[in-house]
Wavefront OBJ file of the C-alpha trace (Angstrom):
o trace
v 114.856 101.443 74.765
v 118.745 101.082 76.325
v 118.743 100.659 80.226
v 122.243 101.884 82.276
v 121.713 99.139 84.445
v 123.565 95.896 83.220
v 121.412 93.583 84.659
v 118.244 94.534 82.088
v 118.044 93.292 78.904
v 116.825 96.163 76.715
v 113.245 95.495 75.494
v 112.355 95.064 72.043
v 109.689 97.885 70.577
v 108.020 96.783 67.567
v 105.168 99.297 66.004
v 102.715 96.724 63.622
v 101.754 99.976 61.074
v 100.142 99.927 57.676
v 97.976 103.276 56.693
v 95.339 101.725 54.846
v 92.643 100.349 57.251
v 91.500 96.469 57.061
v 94.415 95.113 56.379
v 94.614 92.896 59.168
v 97.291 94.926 61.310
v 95.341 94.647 64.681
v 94.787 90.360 64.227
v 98.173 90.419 63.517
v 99.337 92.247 66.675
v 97.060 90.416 68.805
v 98.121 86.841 67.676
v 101.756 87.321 66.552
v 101.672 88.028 70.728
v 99.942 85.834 71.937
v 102.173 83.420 70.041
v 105.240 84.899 71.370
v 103.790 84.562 74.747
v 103.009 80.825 74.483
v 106.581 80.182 73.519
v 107.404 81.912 76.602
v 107.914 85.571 75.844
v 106.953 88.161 77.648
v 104.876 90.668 75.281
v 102.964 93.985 76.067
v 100.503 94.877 73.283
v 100.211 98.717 73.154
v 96.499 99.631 71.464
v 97.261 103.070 70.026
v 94.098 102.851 67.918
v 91.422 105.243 69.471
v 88.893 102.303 68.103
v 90.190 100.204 71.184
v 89.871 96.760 69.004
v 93.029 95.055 70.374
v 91.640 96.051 73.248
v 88.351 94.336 72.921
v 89.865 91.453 71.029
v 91.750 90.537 73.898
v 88.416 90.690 75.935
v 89.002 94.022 78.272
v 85.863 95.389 78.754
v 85.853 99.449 78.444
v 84.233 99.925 82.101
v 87.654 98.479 82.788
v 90.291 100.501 80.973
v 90.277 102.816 84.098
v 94.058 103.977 82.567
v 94.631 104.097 78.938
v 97.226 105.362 76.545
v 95.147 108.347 76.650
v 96.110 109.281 79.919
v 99.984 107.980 79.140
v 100.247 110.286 76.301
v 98.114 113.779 76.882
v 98.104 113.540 80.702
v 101.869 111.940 81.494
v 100.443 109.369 83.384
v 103.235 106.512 84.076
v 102.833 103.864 81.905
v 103.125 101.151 84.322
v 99.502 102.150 85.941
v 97.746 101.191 81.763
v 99.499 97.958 81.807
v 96.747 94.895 82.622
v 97.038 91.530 82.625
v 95.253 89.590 79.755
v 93.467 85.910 80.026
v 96.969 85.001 77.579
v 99.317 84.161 80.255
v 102.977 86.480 79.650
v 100.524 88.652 77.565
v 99.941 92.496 78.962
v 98.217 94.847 77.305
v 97.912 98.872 77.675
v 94.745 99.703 76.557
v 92.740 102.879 74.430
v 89.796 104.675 74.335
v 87.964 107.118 72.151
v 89.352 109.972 73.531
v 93.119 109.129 71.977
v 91.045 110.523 68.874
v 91.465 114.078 70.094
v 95.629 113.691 70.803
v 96.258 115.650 67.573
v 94.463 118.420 69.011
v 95.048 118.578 72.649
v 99.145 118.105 71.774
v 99.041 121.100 69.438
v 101.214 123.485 71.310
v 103.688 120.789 72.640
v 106.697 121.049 70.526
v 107.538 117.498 71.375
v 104.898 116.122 71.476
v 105.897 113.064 68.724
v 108.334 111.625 71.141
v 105.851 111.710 74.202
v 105.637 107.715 73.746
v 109.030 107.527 74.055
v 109.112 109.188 77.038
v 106.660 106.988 78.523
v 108.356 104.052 77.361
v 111.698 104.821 79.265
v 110.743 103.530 82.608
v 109.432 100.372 81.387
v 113.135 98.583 81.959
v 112.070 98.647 85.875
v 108.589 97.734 85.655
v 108.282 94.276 88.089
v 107.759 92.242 84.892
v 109.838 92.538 82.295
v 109.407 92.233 79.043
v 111.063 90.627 76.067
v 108.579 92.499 73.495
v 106.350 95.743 73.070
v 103.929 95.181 70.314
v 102.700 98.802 69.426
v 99.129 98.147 66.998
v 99.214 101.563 65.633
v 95.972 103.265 64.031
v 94.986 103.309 59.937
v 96.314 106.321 59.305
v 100.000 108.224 59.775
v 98.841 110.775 62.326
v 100.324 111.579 65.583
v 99.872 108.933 67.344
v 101.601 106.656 64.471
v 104.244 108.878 64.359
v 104.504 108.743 68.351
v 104.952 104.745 67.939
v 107.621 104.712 64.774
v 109.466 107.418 67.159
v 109.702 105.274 70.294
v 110.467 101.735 68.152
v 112.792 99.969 66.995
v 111.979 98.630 63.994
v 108.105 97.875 62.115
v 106.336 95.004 60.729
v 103.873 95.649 58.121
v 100.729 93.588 57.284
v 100.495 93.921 53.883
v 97.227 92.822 52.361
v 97.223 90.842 49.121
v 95.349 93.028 46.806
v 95.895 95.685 43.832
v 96.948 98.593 45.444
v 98.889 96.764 48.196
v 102.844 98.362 46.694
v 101.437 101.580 46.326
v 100.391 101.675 49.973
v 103.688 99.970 50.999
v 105.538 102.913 49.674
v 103.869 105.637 51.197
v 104.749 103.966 54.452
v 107.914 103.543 53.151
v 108.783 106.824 52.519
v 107.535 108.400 56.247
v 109.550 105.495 57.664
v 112.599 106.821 56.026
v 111.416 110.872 57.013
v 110.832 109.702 60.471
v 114.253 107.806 60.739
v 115.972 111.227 59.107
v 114.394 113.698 61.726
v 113.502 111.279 64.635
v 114.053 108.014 65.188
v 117.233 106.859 63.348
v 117.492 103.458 64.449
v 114.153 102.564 62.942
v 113.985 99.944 60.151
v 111.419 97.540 58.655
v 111.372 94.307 60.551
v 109.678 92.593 57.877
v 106.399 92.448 55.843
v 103.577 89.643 56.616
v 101.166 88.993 53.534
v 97.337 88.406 54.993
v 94.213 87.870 54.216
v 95.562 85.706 51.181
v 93.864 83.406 48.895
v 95.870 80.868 47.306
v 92.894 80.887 44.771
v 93.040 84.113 43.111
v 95.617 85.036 40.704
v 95.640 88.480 41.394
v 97.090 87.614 45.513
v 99.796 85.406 43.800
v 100.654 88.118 41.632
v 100.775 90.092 44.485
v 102.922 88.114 46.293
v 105.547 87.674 43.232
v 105.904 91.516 42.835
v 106.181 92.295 46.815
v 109.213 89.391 47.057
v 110.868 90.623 43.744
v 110.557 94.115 45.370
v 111.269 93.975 48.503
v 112.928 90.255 48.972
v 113.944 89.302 52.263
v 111.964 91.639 54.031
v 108.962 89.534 53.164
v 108.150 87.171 56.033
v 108.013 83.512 54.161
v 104.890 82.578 56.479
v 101.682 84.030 54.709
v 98.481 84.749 56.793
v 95.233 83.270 54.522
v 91.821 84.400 54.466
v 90.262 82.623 57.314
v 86.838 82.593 59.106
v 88.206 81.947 62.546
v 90.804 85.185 62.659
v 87.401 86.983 62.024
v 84.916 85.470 64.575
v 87.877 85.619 67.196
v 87.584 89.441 68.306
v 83.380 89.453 69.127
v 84.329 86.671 71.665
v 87.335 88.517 73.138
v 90.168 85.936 72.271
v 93.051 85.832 69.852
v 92.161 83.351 67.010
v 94.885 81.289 68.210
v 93.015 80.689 71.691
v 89.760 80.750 70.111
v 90.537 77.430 67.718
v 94.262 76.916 67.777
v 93.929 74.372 64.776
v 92.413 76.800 62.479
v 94.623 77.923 59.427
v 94.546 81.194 60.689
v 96.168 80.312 63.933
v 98.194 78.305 62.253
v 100.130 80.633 60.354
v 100.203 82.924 63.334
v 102.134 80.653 65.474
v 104.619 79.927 61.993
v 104.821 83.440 62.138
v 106.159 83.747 65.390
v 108.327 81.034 64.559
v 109.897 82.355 61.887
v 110.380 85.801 63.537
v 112.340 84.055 66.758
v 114.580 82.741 63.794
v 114.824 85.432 62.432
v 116.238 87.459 65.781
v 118.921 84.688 66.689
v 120.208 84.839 63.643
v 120.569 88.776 64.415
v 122.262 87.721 67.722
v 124.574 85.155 65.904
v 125.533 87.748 63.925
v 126.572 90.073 66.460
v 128.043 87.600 68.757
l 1 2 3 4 5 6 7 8 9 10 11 12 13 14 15 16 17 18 19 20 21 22 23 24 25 26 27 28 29 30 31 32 33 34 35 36 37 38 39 40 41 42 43 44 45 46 47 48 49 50 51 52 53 54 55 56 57 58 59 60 61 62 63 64 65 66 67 68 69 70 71 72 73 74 75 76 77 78 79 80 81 82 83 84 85 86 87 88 89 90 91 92 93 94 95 96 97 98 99 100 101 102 103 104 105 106 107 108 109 110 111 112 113 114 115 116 117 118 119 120 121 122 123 124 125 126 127 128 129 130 131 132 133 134 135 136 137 138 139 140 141 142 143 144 145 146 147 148 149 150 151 152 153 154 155 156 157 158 159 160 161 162 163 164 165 166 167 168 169 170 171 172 173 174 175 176 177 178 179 180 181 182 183 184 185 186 187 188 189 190 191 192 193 194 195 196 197 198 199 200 201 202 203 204 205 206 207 208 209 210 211 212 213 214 215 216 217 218 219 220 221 222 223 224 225 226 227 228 229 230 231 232 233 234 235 236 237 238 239 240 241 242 243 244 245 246 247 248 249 250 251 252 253 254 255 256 257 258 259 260 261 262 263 264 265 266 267 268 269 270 271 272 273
């Protein structure tokens, strides 16, 4: 999202996408932030999921989400008036709601009504605060409102969970990344893949892991995201697991995570300087 003013960085817009429910797409959003803002970055976590849990895992009560995306993406209401504060300091958050359910439907007759997000997104260069990232946690399904979020990013980082099925899933994703960067978006590329809910174990997620880095190589973030207890209690107390017990393995790999992602985008500025 390019500015014309000089002085503005342009802010990064990542959508954190993956079809198949469960696969740990919404922990990821909420604690890759919140360890980008404890390193100092400032991050906006967009909850596009009409179930509201990045919401509620980052402890915003829903007598409180007066503005949601909701009312940014049927109603046109300026972004900047969803945008809260969160208990994370440098971490914002626009909430959802249930009613984001019923976008398909009341966005029918709008012929553009996949790039509303980007719309919305445009004045966000000016807002008071700016940001350095805008984490989009997309819903379990490609539907509108996914589409809305791979239109208005740059790039997307897919939690991939280590089980059977996991390639097959991959490459339906894939192939409406590819369809949306053909007809919409064509800047869009994978930012990289994070294996969760892994455990080191079972044979099957180390087979897993062997065919998704012979596959897809580089793409494949090196930090993996285990199966842990503490990224699961988190969300019913409100927190990201990496507030809620920052020495858990969960949180752990998180913050590596985050880590290995800042490496990853100064090497990108390296190269271009």
């Amino acid at each position: 999202m390019s500015d014309e003013s000089d002085d503005l960085k342009p802010v990064k817009v990542l959508s954190v996408a993956n079809q198949k429910g469960g696969v740990g797409k919404t922990t990821t959003a909420i604690n890759l932030g919140t360890a980008l803002a404890a390193v100092g970055k400032r991050v906006l976590l967009m909850d596009l999921d009409p179930q509201g849990n990045a919401s509620t895992g980052l402890g915003i009560d829903p007598s409180k989400r007066t503005v949601t995306m909701y009312d940014v993406l049927v109603d046109k209401t300026d972004l900047k008036s969803a945008i809260m504060r969160t208990a994370v300091p440098n971490l914002f958050i626009a909430t959802s709601s249930v009613d984001l359910s019923s976008a398909d439907v009341e966005l029918v007759d709008d012929q553009k009504r996949v790039l509303r997000l980007r719309a919305a997104l445009k004045d966000l260069q000016s807002f008071e605060d700016e940001f350095d990232y805008v984490l989009i946690d997309c819903p379990p399904s490609l539907n509108l409102l996914t589409l809305n979020a791979l239109a208005a990013s740059q790039s997307v980082i897919v939690p991939l969970q280590a089980e059977f099925f996991a390639l097959e899933g991959l490459s339906q994703l894939m192939l409406t990344i590819r369809e949306v960067r053909q007809s919409l978006n064509p800047v869009l590329k994978i930012e990289g893949i994070v294996l969760t809910m892994f455990d080191s174990r079972n044979n099957l997620s180390q087979q897993v892991e062997q065919d998704v880095r012979e596959n897809l190589g580089d793409l494949v973030y090196k930090t993996i995201v285990p199966r842990n207890v503490r990224l699961s209690e988190a969300p019913s107390f409100g927190m990201p697991a990496i507030l809620y017990d920052h020495k858990s393995r969960g949180s752990i790999a998180y913050q590596k995570l985050a880590a290995e992602f800042l490496r990853r985008e100064n090497r990108k500025v390296a190269k271009v300087g």
